[in-house]
Backbone bond lengths (Angstrom), bond angles and torsions (degrees), N, CA, C in turn:
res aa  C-N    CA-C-N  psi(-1)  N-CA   C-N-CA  omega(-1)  CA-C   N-CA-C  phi
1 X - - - 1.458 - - 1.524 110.44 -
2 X 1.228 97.13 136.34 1.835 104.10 -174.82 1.562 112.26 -131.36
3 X 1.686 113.81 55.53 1.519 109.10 -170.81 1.199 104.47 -67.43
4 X 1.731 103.87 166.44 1.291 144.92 -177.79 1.328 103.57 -96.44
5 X 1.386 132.31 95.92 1.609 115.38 -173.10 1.593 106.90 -118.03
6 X 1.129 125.07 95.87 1.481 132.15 171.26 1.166 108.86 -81.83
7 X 1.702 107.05 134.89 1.185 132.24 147.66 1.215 142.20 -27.47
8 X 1.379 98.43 -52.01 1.526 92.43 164.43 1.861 138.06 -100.42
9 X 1.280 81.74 26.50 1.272 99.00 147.83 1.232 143.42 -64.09
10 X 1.688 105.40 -32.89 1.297 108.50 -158.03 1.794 89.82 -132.15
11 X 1.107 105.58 18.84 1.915 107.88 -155.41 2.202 84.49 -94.92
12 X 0.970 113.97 -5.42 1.600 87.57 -175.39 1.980 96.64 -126.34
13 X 1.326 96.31 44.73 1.198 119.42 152.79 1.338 114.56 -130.37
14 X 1.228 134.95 32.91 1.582 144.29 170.91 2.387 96.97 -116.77
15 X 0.904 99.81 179.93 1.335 115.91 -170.41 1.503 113.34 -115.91
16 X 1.514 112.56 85.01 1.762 126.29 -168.17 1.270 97.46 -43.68
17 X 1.096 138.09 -28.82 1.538 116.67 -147.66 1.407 103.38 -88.22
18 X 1.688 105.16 -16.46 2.018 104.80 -166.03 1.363 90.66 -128.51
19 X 1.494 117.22 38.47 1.335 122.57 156.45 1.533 117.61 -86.06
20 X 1.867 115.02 112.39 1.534 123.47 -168.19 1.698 104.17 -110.37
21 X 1.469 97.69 0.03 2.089 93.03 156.83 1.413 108.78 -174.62
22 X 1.570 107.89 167.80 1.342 106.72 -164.43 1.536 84.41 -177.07
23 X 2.140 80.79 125.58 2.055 105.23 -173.04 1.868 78.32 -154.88
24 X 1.408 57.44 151.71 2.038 83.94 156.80 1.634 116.85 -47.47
25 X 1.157 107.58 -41.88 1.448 123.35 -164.22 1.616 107.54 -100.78
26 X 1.370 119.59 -20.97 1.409 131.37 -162.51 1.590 112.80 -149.25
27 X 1.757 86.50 135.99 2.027 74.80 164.90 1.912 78.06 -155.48
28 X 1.596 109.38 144.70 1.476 127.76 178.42 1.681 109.43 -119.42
29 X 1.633 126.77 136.34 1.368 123.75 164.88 1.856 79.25 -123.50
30 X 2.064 85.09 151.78 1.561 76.33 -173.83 1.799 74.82 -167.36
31 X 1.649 105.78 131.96 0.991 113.69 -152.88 2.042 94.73 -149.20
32 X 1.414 97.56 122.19 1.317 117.07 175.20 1.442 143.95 -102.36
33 X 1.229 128.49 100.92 1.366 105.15 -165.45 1.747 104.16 -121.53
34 X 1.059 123.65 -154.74 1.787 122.98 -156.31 1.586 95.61 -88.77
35 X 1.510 126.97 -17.41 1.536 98.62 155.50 1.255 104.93 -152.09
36 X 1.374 129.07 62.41 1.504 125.74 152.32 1.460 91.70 -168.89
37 X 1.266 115.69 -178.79 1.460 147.76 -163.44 1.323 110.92 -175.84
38 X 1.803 90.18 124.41 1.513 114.48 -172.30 1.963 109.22 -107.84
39 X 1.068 101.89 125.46 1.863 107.20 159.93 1.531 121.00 -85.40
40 X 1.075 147.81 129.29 1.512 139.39 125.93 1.514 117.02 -74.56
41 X 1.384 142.46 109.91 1.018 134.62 168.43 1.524 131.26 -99.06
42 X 1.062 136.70 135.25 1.256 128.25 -170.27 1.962 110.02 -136.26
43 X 1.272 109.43 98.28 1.941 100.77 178.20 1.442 106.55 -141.50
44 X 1.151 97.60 156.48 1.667 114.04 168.28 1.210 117.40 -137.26
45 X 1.267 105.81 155.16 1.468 121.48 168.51 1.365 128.11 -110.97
46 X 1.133 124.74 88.99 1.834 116.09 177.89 1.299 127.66 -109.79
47 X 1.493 84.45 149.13 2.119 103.11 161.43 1.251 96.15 -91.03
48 X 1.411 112.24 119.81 1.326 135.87 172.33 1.541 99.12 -87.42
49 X 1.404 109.44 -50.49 1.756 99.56 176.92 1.232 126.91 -19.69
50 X 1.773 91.52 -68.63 1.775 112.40 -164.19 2.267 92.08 -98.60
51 X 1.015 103.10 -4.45 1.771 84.08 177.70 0.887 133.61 97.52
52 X 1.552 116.49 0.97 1.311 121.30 -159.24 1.813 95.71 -141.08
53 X 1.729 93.49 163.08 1.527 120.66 -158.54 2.176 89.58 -91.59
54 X 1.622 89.25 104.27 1.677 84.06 162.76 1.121 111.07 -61.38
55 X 1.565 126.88 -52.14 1.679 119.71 -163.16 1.475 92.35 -150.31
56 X 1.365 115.25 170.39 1.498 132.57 -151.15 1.367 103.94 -169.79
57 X 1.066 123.54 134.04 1.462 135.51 165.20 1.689 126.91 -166.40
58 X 1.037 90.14 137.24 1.779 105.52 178.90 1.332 103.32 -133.84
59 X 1.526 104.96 126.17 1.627 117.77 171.89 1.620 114.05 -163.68
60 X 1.597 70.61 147.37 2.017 91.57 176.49 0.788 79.83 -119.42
61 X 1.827 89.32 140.73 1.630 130.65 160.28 1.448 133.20 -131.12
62 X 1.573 131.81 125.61 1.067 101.68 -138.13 1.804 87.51 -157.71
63 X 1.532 99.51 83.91 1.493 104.70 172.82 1.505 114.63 -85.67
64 X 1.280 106.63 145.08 1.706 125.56 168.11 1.178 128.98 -110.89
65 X 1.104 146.94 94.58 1.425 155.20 123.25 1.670 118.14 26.31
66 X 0.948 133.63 141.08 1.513 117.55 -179.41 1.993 94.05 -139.24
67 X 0.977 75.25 -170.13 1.841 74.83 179.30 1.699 111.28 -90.49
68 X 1.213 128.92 3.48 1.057 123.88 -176.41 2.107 111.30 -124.49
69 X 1.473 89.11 35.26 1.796 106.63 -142.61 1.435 138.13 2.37
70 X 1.454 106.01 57.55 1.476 130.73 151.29 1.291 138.33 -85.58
71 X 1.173 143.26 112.32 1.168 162.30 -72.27 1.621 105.36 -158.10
72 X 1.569 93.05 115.86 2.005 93.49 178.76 1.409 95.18 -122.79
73 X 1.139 113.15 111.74 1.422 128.46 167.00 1.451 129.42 -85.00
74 X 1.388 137.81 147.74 1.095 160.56 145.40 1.729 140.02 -122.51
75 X 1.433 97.91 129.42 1.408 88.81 -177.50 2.044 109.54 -144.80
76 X 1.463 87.24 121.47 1.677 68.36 177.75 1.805 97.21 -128.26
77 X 1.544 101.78 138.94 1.293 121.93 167.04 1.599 119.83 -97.46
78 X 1.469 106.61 166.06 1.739 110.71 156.05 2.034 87.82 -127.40
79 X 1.330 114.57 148.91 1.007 120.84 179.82 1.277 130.66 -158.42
80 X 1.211 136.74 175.54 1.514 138.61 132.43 1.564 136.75 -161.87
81 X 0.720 129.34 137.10 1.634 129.19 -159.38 2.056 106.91 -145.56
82 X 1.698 91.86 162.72 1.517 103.90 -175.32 1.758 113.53 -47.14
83 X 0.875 127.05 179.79 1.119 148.90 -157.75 1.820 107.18 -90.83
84 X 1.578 107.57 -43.66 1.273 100.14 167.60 1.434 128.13 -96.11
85 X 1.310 124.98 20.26 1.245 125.50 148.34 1.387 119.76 -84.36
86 X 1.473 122.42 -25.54 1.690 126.05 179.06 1.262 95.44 -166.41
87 X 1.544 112.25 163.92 1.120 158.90 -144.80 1.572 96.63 -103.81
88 X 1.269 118.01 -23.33 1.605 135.53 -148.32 1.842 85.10 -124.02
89 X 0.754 81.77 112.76 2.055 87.68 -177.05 1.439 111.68 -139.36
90 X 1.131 124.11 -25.82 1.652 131.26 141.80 1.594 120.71 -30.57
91 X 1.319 136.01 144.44 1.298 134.62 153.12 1.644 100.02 -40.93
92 X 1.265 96.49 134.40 1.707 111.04 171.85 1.273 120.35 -138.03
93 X 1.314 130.94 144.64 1.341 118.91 155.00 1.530 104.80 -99.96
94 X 1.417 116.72 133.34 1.778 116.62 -177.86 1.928 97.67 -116.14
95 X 1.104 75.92 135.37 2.002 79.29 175.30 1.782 109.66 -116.92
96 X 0.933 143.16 142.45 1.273 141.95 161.79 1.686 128.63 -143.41
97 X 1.134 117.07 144.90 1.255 117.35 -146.46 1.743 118.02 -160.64
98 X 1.112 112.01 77.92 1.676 148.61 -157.87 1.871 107.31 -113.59
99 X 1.208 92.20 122.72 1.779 103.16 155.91 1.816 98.92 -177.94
100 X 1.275 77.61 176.03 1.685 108.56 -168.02 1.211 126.38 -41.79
101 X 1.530 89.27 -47.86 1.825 98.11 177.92 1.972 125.00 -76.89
102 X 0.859 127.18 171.31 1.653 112.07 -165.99 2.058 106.19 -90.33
103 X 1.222 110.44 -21.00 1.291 96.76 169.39 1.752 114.35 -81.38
104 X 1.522 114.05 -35.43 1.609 112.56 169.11 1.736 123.62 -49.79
105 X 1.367 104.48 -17.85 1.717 107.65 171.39 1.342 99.73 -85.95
106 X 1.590 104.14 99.73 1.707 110.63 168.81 1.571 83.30 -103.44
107 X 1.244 152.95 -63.71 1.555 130.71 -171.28 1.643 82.50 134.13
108 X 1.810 113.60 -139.01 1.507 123.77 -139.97 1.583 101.89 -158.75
109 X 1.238 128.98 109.39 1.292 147.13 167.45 1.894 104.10 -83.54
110 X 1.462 97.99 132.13 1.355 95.19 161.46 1.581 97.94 -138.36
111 X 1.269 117.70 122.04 1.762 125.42 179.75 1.884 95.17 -99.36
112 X 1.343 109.84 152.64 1.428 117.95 -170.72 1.807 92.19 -119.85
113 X 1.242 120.61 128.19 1.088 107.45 164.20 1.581 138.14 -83.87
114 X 0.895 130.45 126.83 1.750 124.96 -172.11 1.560 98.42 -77.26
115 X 1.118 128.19 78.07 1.335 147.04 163.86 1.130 119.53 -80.92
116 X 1.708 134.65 130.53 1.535 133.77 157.78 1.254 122.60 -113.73
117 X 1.643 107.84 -4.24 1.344 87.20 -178.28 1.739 103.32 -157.82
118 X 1.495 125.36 151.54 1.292 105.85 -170.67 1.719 109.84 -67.62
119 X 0.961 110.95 -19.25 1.549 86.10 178.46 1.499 103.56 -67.07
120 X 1.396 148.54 -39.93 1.158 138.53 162.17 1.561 115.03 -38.71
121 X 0.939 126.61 -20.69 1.589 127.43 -159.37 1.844 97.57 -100.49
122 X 1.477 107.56 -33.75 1.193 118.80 170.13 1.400 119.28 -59.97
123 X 0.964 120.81 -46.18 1.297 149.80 -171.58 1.403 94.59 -80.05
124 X 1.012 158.77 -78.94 1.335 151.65 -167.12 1.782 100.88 -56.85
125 X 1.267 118.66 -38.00 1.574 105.68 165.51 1.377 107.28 -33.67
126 X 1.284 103.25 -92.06 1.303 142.53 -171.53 1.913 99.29 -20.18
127 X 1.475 106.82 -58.60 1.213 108.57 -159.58 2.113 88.42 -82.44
128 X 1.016 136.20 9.65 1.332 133.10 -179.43 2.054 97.64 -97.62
129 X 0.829 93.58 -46.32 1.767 112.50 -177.90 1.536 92.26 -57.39
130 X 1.295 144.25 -57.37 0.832 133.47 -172.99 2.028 117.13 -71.00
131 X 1.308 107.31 -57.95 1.911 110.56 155.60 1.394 82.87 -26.83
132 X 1.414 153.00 -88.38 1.362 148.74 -102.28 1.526 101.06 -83.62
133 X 1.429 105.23 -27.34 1.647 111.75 175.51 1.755 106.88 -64.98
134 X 0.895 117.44 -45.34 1.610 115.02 172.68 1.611 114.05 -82.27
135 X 1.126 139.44 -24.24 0.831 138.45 140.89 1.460 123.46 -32.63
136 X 1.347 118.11 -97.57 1.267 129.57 178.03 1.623 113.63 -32.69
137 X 1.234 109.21 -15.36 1.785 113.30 179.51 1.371 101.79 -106.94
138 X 1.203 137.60 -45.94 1.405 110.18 156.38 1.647 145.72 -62.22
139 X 1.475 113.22 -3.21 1.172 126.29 -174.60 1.917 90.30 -94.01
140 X 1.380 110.70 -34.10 1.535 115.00 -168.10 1.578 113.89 -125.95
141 X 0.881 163.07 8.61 1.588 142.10 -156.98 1.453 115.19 29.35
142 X 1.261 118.69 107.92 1.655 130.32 -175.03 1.712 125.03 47.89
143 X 1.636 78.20 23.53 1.727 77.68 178.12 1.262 103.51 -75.27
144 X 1.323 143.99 -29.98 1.463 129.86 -174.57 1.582 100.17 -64.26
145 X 1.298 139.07 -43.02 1.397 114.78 161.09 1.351 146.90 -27.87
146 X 1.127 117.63 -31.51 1.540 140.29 -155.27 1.892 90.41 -117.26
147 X 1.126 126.57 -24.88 1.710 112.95 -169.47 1.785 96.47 -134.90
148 X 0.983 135.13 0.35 1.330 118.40 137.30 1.608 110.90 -135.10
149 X 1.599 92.73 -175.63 1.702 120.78 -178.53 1.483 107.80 -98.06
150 X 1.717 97.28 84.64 1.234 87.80 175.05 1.037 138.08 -85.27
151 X 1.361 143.31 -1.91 1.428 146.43 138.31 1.447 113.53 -14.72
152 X 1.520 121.45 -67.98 1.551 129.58 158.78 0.800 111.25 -14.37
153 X 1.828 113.38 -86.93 1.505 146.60 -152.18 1.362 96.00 -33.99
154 X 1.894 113.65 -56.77 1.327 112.10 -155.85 1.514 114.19 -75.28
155 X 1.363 124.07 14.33 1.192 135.34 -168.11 1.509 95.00 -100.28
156 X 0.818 120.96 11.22 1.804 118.56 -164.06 1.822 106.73 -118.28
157 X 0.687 125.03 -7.66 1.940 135.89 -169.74 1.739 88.44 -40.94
158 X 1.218 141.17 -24.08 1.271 118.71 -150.01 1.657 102.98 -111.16
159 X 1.329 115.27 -1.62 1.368 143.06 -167.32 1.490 106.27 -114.79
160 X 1.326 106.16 -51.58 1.820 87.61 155.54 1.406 126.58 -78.70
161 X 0.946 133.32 -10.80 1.523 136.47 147.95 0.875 94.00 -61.18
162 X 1.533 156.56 -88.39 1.382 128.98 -152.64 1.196 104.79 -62.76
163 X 1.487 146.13 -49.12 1.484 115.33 -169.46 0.928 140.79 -51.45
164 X 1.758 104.86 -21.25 1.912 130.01 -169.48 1.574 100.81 -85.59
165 X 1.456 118.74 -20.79 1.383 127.19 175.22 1.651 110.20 -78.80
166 X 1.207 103.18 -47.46 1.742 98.82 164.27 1.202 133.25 -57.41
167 X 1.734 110.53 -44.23 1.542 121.71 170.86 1.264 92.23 -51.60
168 X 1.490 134.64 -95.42 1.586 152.82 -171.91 1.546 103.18 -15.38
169 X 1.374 112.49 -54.79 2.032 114.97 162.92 1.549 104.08 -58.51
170 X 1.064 139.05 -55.74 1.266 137.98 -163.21 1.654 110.71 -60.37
171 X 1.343 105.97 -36.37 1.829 119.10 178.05 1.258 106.08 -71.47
172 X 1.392 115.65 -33.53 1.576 115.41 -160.62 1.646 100.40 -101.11
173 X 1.240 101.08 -0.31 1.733 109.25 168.43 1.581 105.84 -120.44
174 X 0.972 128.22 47.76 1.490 129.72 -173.91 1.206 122.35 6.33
175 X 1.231 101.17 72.15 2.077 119.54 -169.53 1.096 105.26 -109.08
176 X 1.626 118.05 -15.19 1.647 129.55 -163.55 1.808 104.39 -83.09
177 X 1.013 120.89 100.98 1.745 105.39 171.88 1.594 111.42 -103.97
178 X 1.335 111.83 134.30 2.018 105.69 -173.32 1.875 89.47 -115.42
179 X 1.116 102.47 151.89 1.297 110.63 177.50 1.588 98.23 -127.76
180 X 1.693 120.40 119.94 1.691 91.10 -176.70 1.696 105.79 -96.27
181 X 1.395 127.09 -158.81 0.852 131.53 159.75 1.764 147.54 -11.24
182 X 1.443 86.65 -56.42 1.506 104.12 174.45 1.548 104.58 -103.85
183 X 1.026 111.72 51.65 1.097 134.84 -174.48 2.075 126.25 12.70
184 X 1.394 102.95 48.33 1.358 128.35 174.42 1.592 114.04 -75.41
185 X 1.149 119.74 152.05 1.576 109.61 178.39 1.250 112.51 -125.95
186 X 1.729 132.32 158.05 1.547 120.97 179.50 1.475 79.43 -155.63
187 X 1.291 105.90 141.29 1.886 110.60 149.00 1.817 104.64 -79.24
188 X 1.232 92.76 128.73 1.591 119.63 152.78 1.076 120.90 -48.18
189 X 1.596 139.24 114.98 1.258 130.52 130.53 1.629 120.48 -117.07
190 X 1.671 111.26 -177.78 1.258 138.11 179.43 1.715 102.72 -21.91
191 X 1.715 113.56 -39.14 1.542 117.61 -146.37 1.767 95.43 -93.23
192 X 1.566 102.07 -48.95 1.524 114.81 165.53 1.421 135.86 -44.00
193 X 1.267 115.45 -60.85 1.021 145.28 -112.41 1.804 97.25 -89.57
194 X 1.384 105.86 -46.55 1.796 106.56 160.60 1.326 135.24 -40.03
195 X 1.892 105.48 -29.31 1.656 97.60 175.00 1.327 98.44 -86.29
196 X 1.179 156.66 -12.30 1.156 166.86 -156.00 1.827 105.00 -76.55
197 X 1.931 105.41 -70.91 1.075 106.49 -179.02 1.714 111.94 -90.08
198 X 1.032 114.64 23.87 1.298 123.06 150.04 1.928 137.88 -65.92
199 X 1.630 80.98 -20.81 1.793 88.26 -173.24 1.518 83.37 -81.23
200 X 1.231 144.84 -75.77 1.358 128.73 -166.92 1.454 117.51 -124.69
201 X 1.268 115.94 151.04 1.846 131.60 -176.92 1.407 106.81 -54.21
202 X 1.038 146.31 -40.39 1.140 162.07 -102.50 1.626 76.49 -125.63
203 X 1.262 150.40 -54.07 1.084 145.48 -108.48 2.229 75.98 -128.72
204 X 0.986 104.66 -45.81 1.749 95.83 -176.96 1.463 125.98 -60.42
205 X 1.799 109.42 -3.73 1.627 109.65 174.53 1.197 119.87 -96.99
206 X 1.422 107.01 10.75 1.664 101.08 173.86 1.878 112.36 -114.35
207 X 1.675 95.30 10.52 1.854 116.95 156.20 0.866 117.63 -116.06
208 X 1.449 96.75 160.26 1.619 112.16 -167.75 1.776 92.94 -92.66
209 X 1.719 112.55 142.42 1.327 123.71 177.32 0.857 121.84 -41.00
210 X 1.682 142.83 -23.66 1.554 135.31 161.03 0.998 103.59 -118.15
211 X 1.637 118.77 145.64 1.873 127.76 -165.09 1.796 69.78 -129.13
């Protein structure tokens, strides 16, 4: 599969008002408050020749501040890119999830999607943008207001069901790789996979309620 993934496809499901750029190739919402700072990112890379999307990425990022200014980070993407930037060259969703204190080091999820076709690949956007609405509000209080269009968003319910159906195929096909902290690796499955999304909430909306 060699999709075509445009930007503006998916660009009037972001939030105009805290939009800080806008390209063919790129569009950023990026939103600050007195102790964290949030990204939306949105870029591509194409062969226009042959038609197809070299690299693709969508990600929230969403560091916090603490009182001692140490830093708990999160970032979850859907993606894919050439071969010599990663190992992971498949559509992916990657989650990661780092800070200071020793229970905030949950480590780095990378899910592979079992994709055939770009409208599937579309569709797993779409249905990721929407996770991002609950997301982005638990990392912040009404931050999904302020960095997307949620009117849209909520038009999407049938697209995050399919993405949570792909992840859930992807586990049960050992597509899931977790890397924790000390940087060890295990594939994920069905039997695993609960102590895993146990270190943080954030990490249980992109599964389906029984593993």
């Amino acid at each position: 599969m060699k999709p075509f993934i445009d930007i503006d496809s998916f660009i009037g499901l972001l939030n105009y008002a805290h939009l800080t750029g806008k390209s063919p190739e790129a569009a950023t919402v990026k939103v600050e408050g007195k102790d964290f700072t949030a990204f939306l990112i949105m870029k591509t890379e194409q062969d226009y020749k042959q038609n197809f999307t070299i690299e693709f990425l969508l990600k929230f990022e969403h560091k916090k501040r603490d009182e001692k200014d140490e830093i708990f980070q999160r970032e979850f993407k859907i993606e894919h890119h050439p071969k010599e930037k990663s190992r992971h060259t498949e559509p992916h969703v990657q989650l990661y999830i780092h800070g200071p204190g020793k229970s905030d080091k949950v480590g780095e999820l990378w899910i592979t999607l079992p994709l055939e076709t770009e409208e599937e690949y579309s569709d797993c956007i779409k249905g990721f943008f929407y996770i991002l609405e609950e997301i982005i509000g638990k990392c912040e209080r009404n931050l999904e207001k302020q960095m997307l269009n949620l009117t849209e968003i909520k038009k999407l319910a049938e697209q995050k069901k399919f993405l949570k159906s792909k992840i859930a195929l992807s586990l049960k096909s050992k597509g899931i790789e977790y890397q924790n902290p000390d940087g060890e690796k295990i594939i994920l499955s069905p039997k695993n996979v609960n102590e895993i999304l146990s270190k943080d909430q954030s990490l249980l909306s992109f599964f389906e309620a029984k593993q």
